[in-house]
N, C-alpha and C positions, 0 to 999 in steps of 0.2 A: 210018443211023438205029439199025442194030442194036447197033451200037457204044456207044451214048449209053445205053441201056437194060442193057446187057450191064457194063458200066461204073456206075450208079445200082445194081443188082442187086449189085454187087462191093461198093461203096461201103456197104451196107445192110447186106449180111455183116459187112463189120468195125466198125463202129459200133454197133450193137446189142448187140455184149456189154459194150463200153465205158458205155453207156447203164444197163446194168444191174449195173455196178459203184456206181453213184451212191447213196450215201445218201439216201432223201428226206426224213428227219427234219433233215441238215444243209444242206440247199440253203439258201441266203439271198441274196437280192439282190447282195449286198454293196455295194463303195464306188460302182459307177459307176450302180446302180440308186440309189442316193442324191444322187448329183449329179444326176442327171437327175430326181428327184422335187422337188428344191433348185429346180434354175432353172425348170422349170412352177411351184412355188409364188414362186418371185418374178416371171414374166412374168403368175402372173394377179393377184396383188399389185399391179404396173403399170399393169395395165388395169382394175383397180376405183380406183385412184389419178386415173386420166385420166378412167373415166368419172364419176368425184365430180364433180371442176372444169369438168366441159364440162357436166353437169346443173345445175349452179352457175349456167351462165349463160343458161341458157332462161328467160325473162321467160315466166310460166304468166299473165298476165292474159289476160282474154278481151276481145276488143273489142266496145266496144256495140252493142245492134243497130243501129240506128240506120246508124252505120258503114258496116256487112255487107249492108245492105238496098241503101242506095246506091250501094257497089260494086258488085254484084249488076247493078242494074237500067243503071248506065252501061255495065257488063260486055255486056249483052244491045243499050245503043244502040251500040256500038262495032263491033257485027261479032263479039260473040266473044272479044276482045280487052282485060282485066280492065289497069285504070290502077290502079297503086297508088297507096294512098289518101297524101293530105298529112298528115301534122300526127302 
């Protein structure tokens, strides 16, 4: 175990001054931070795409009462047990 620490410590040593070679006014993402900002804006592009057409097709009518009530109360002769409604 001493080793692995002894070794992280050595490692620490020589990267720190390589770290403070870095200009931070020129750091920039560059190409691969831009691909990867690319295909997140086209996979959520995708999924607002999908979730338009599948909102599309949800029928928001409500059923009448009338319906809901008699469901309900066969729902309660059945045991429990809700028959979807015909028609």
């Amino acid at each position: 175990m001493s080793d692995m620490s002894a070794s992280a410590s050595l490692a620490m040593t020589h990267l720190v001054p390589l770290a403070a070679e870095v200009d931070e006014d020129k750091v920039t993402p560059g190409v691969l931070g831009f691909i990867v900002f690319a295909v997140m804006a086209l996979a959520v592009w995708g999924l607002m795409k999908s979730l338009n057409k599948h909102m599309g097709r949800v029928d928001f009518k409500e059923a009448d009462d009338g319906s809901a009530a008699s469901s309900a109360s066969s729902a309660s002769e059945t045991g429990g047990k809700a028959t979807p409604a015909k028609g």
